[in-house]
Each structure stands twice: as C-alpha cells, then as structure tokens.
C-alpha positions in Angstrom: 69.3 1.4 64.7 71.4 -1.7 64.5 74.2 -0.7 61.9 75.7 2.8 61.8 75.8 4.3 58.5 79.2 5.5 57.6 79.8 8.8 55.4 82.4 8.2 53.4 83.6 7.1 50.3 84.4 3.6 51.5 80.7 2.8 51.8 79.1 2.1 48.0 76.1 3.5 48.8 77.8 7.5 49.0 79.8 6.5 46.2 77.0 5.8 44.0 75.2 8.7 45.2 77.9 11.4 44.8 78.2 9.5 40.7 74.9 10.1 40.1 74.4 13.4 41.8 77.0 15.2 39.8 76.0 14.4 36.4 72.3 14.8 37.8 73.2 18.8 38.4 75.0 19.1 35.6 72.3 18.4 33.6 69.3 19.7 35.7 71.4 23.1 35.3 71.7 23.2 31.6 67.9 22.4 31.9 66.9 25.3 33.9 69.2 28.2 32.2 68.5 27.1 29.1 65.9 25.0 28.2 61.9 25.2 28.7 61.0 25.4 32.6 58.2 23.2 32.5 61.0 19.8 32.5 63.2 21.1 35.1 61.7 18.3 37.1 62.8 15.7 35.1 67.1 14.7 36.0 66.1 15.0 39.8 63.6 12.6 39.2 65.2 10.4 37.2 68.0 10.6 40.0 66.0 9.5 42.9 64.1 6.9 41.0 67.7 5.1 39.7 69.6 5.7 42.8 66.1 3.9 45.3 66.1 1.2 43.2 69.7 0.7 42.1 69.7 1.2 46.4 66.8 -1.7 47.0 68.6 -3.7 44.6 71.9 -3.5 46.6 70.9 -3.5 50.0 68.6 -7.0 49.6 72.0 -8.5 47.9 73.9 -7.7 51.0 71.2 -9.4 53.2 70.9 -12.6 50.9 75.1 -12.7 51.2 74.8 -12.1 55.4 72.2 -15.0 55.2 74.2 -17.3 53.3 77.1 -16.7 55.6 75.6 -16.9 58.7 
C-alpha cells in the first residue's frame, strides 16, 4: 500500500460515490416497494458499473498528471 486512502469528503472519489449512491437507493427503493421484483437488480447495477468506470477513468488521469509532473 503506497498511498493511504482518505475517507472523507475532500477526496473525489467518496464524493462521487456518496452522489451516486443516494439517488441509486432512492430509486432501487421505489423499485422494490413498488414495481415488478424481477428488476430490482437493475439501479445497483447500473451504480457500480458508472461509478468503476467513471473511477478507472479518474484514477488513470491522476497518473498521466503525476507523470507529467514528475
């Protein structure tokens, strides 16, 4: 573990994470009291599928930026 990964709302990462997990329960709990049960699946999916990418994404833009600095 080189870096320390720091919970709080100063890092982007928990940022975007807390956005998108709000909305995420918010809608997978309208889906599950009162919509069919077979797509209950769905926003949780769709939430870790946006957030790992949107995450990849960010992560190999802080690298190229570190390698240009250094």
């Amino acid at each position: 573990m080189s870096e320390r990964y720091e919970l709080s709302f100063k890092n982007k990462e928990v940022r975007m994470y807390v956005y998108l997990v709000v909305p995420t329960l918010i809608i997978a709990s309208i889906l599950i009291f009162y919509g069919e049960q077979n797509y209950h699946f769905i926003p949780l999916l769709a939430f870790l599928i946006i957030f790992y990418v949107w995450r990849y994404f960010y992560r190999r833009k802080r690298k190229k930026e570190g390698e240009k600095s250094s």
